[in-house]
C-alpha positions in Angstrom: 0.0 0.0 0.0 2.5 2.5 1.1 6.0 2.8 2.0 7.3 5.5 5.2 9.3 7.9 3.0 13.2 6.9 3.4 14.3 9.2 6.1 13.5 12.0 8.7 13.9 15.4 8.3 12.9 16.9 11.2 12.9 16.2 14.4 9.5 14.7 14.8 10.1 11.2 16.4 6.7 9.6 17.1 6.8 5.1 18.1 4.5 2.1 17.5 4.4 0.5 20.9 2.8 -3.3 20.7 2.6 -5.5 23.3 2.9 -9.0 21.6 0.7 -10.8 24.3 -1.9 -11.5 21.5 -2.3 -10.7 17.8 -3.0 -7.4 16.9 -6.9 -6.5 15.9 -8.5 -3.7 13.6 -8.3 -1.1 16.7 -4.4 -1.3 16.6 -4.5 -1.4 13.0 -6.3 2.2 13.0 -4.1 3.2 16.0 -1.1 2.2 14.2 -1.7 4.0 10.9 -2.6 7.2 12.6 0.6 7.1 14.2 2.5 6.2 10.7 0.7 8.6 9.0 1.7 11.5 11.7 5.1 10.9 11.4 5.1 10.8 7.6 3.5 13.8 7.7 5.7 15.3 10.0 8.7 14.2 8.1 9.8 12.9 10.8 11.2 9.3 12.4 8.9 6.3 13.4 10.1 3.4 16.0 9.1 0.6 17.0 9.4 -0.7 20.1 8.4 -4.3 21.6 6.0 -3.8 24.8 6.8 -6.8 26.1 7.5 -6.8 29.8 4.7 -9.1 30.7 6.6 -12.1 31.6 3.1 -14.3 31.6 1.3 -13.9 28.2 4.2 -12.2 26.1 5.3 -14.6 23.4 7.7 -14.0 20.7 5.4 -15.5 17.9 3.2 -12.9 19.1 5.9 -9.9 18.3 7.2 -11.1 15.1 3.4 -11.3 13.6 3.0 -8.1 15.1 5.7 -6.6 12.8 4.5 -8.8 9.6 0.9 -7.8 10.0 1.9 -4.1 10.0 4.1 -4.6 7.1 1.4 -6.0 5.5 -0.7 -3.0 6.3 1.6 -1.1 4.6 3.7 0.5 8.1 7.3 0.9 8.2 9.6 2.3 10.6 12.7 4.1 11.0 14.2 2.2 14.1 13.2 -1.1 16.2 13.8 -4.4 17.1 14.5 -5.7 13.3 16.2 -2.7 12.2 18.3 -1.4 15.2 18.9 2.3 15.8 20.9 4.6 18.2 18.5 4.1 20.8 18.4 0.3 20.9 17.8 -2.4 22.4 14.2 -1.9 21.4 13.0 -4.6 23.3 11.2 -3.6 26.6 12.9 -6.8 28.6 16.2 -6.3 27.6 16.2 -2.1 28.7 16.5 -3.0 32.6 18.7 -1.0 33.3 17.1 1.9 32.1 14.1 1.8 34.1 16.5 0.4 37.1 18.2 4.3 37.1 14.2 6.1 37.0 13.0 4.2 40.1 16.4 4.8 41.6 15.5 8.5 40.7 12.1 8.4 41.9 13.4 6.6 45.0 16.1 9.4 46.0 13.6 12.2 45.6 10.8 10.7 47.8 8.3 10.1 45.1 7.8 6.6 45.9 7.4 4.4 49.1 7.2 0.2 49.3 4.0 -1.6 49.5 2.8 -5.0 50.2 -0.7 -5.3 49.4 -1.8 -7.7 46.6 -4.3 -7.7 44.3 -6.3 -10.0 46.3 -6.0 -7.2 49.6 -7.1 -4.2 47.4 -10.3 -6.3 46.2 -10.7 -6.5 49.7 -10.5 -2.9 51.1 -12.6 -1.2 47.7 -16.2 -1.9 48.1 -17.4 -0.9 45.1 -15.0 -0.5 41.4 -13.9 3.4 40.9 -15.8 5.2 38.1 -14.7 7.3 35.3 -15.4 11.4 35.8 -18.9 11.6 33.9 -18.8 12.8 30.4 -15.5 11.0 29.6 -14.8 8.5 27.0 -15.1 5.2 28.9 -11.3 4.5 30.2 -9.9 0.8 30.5 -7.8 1.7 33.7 -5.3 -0.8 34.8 -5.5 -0.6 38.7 -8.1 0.4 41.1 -8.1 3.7 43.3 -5.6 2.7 45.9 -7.3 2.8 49.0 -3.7 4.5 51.1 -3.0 1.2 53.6 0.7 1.3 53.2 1.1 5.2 52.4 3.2 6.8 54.8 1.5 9.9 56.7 4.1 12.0 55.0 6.5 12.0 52.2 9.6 10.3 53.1 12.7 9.0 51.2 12.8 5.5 52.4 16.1 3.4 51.5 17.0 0.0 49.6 19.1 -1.1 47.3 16.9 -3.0 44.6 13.1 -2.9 44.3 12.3 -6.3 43.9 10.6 -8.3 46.7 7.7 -5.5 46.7 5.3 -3.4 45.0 6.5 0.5 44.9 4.1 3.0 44.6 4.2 6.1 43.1 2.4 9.0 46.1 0.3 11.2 43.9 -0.4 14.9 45.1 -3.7 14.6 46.3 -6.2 17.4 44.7 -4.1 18.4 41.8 -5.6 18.8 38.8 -3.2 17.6 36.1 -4.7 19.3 32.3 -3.3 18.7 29.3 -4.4 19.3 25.5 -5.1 16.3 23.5 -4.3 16.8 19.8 -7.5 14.7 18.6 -9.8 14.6 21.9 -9.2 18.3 23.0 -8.5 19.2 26.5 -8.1 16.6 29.3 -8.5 17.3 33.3 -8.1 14.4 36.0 -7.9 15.3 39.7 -5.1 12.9 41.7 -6.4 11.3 44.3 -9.7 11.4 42.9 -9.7 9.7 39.1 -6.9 7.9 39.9 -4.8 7.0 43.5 -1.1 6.0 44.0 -0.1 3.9 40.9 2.4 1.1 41.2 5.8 1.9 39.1 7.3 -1.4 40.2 5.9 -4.6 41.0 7.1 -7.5 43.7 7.5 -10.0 41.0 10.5 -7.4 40.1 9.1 -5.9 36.9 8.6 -2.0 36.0 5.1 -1.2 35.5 3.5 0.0 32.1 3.4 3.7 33.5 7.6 3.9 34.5 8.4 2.0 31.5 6.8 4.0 29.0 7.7 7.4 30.5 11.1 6.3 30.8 11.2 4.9 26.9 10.1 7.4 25.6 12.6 9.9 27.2 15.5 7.6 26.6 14.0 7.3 22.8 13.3 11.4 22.8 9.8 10.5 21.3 7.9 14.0 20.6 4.6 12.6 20.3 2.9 9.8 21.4 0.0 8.2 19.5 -2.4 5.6 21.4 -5.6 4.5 21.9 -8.5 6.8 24.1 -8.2 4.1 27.0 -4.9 5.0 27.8 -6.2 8.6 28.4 -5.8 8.4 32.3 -2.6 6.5 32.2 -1.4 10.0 30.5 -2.1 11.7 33.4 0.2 9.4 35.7 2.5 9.6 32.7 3.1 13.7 33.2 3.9 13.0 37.1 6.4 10.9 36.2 7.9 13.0 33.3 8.0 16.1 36.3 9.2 14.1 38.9 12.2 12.6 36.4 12.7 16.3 34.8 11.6 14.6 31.6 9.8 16.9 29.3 6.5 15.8 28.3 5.4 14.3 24.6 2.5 15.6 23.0 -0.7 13.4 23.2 -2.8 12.2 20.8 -5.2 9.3 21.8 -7.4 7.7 19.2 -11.1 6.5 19.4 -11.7 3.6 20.5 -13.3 0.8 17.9 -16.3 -1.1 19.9 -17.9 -4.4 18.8 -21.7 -4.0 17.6 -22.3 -4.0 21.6 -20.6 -1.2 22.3 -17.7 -2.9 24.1 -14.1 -1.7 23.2 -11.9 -4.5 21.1 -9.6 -6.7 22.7 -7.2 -9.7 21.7 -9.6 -11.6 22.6 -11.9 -10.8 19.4 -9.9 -13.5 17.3 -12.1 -13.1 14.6 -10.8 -9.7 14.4 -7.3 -9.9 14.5 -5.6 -9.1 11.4 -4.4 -12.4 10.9 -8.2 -13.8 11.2 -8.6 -11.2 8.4 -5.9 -11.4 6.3 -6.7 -15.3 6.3 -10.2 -14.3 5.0 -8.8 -12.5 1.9 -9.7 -8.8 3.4 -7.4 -6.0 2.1 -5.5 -3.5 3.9 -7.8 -0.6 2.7 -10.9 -3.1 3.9 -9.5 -3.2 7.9 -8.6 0.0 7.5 -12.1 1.4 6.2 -14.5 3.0 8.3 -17.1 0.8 7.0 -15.8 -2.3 8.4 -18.1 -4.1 10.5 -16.6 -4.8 14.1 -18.6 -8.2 14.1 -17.7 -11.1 11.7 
């Protein structure tokens, strides 16, 4: 279909960011395209970047199809796993030691304290799920409102020489409203401590979490914009904590709509039948999954 034009000039660096713990469906397709179609646009560099720091479902079968289904969509990029680049490895589990330096950062300056609740305590201790601000696109968040069991009174720089062995949490001001201007949804407001509690940056089974991984990716990669789906909207707003408390300056946003099965309900990997390898296998073209007028049930 297309090819990305053969190299940057200017200094636009935008990323494709899959997480190969599935195949990829017509929602990353759309996501995906927008994001190659920025950068073209921009002149500017694309990079890809494997996602794949959860040690359970990740599967390297799952991240090579990811790259040959976007190939086939017509995608390229400038830098990745296949490719190499200045900023490599671009392999989320082999970058340790870069997100090893930001909690060691986050540590020194107080932003973070250790906790030892599970999953199975917060279920506990929330009676009832936390709901999205009314008026906002539905939001897939990844944790509950943290409940405050293990937060200390006051800030305090606590000391230790590796974060495995517990879940550290990142202590959000409570009541500030963190705004910022969405390039496709327009402007954004969450309240701390309200949408969203103290977010885990590093789990006990001694892996970074989503939110300290990204942020510190896509300062090590100097990504200028970042280009996702609408779910992720709140995760942004974590996101720019981070980036303040790390002195990293932030991206610019722009979150896509979500696609939603004929029930309304936003696509996941589960929805074989639309992944693009379901697709692909039926004959449909890359200009059919990427058409509005593709039906989200088949």
């Amino acid at each position: 279909m297309a090819s990305l034009f053969p190299s940057p000039t200017s200094s636009y660096r935008g990323r494709l960011a899959p997480s190969p713990t599935g195949y990829l469906h017509v929602g990353h397709a759309r996501t995906f395209w927008t994001a190659w179609q920025r950068a073209r646009d921009a002149k500017g560099a694309l990079v890809m970047r494997m996602e794949d720091l959860d040690p359970d479902r990740s599967r390297a079968e799952y991240a090579q199809a990811a790259m040959e289904d976007l190939r086939w969509l017509g995608i390229r990029w400038h830098e990745g796993p296949d490719k190499g680049g200045p900023y490599a490895p671009y392999v989320q589990s082999q970058r340790r030691p870069v997100y090893l330096a930001a909690w060691r950062q986050l540590l020194d300056g107080g932003f973070i304290y250790p906790c030892r609740c599970s999953r199975k305590d917060l279920a506990t201790a929330l009676s009832a799920p936390h709901e999205s601000a009314p008026g906002k696109q539905e939001q897939q968040d990844d944790e509950p409102m943290y409940p405050g069991t293990c937060r200390p009174a006051q800030p305090a720089v606590f000391s230790a020489s590796e974060p495995n062995g517990i879940n550290w949490r990142f202590r959000v001001p409570d009541g500030e409203a963190i705004e910022f201007n969405d390039l496709n949804l327009g402007p954004q407001r969450f309240v701390a401590g309200r949408d969203f509690g103290d977010f885990v940056v590093w789990r006990r089974d001694d892996v970074p979490s989503y939110q300290l991984a990204c942020v510190a990716d896509d300062a090590a990669m100097r990504i200028t914009e970042v280009v996702r789906g609408a779910d992720l909207l709140k995760s942004t707003a974590r996101q720019i904590l981070l980036n303040r408390a790390l002195g990293f300056a932030n991206p610019a946003w722009f979150h896509c709509r979500l696609i939603v099965d004929q029930h309304g309900r936003r696509l996941a990997k589960r929805h074989d039948a639309l992944s693009l390898r379901a697709l692909r296998q039926r004959g449909l073209t890359p200009l059919n999954i990427l058409s509005a007028d593709l039906p989200t049930e088949m």
